[in-house]
C-alpha positions as CSV (number, residue, x, y, z in Angstrom):
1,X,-1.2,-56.6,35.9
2,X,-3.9,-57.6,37.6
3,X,-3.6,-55.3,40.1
4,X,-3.3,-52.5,38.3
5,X,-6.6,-53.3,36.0
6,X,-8.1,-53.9,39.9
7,X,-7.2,-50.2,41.0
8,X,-7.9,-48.4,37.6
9,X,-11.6,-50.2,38.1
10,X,-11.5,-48.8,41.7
11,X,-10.1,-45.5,40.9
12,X,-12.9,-45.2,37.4
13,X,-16.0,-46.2,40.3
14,X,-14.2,-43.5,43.0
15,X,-14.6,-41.1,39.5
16,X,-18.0,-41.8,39.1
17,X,-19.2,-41.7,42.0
18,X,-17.7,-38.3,42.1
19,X,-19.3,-36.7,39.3
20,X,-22.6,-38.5,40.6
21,X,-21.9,-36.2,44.3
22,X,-20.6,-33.5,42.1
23,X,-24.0,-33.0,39.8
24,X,-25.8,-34.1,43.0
25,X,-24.9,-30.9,44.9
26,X,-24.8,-29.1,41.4
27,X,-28.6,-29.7,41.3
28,X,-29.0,-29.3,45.4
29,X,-27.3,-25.7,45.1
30,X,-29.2,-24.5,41.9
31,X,-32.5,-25.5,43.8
32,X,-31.8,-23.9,46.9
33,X,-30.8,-20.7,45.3
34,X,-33.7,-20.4,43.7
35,X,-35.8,-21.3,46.4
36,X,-33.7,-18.7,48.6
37,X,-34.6,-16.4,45.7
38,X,-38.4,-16.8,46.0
39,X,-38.6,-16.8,49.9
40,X,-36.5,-13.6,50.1
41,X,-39.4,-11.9,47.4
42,X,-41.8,-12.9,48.9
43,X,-40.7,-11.8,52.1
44,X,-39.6,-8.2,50.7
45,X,-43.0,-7.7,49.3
46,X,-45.1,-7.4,52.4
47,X,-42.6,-5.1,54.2
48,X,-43.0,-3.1,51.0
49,X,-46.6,-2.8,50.5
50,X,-46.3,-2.0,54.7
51,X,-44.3,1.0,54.2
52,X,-46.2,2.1,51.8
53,X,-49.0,2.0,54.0
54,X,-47.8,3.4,56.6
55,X,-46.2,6.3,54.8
56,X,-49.8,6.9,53.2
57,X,-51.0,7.4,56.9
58,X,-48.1,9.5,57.6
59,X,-49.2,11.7,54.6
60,X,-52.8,11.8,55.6
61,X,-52.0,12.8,59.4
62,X,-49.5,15.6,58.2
63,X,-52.4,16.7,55.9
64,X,-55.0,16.5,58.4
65,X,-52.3,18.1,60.9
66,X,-51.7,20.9,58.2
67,X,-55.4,21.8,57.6
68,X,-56.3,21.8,61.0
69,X,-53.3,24.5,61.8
70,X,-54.5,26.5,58.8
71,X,-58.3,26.1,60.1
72,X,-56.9,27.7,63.6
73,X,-54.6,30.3,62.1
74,X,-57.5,31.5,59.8
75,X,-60.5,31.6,62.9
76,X,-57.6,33.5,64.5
77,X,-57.0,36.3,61.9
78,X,-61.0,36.8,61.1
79,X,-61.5,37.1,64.9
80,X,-59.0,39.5,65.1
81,X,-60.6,41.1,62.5
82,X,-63.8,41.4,63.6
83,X,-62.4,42.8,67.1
């Protein structure tokens, strides 16, 4: 008898500490997914707000590209015009 109250003791501290490791990582993973979470924002947010900028200077060179064609085309046609 006594060695079975002797390896149910055992057997109820292996259990314990089990559920201790268990809610141990349970805690460890929920914190690193939501650390993961905020690094990966915060790391999508500048590449965002970079391609936006960039694609505002792309628009503002095709503008200025587009005018300055038009400007050329139009001095063409009045001096053809005028000769």
């Amino acid at each position: 008898m006594e060695i079975q109250v002797s390896e149910s003791k055992k057997g109820s501290k292996i259990l314990k500490s089990f559920w201790f490791w268990a809610f141990l990582l349970g805690i460890l993973y929920l914190f690193e997914l939501y650390v993961l979470q905020i690094i990966v924002i915060l790391l999508i947010i500048p590449f965002i707000c970079l391609g936006f900028y960039y694609l505002g200077h792309l628009l503002f060179r095709i503008m200025a590209f587009i005018i300055v064609v038009s400007s050329v085309i139009c001095a063409i046609c009045i001096l053809g015009y005028l000769l």
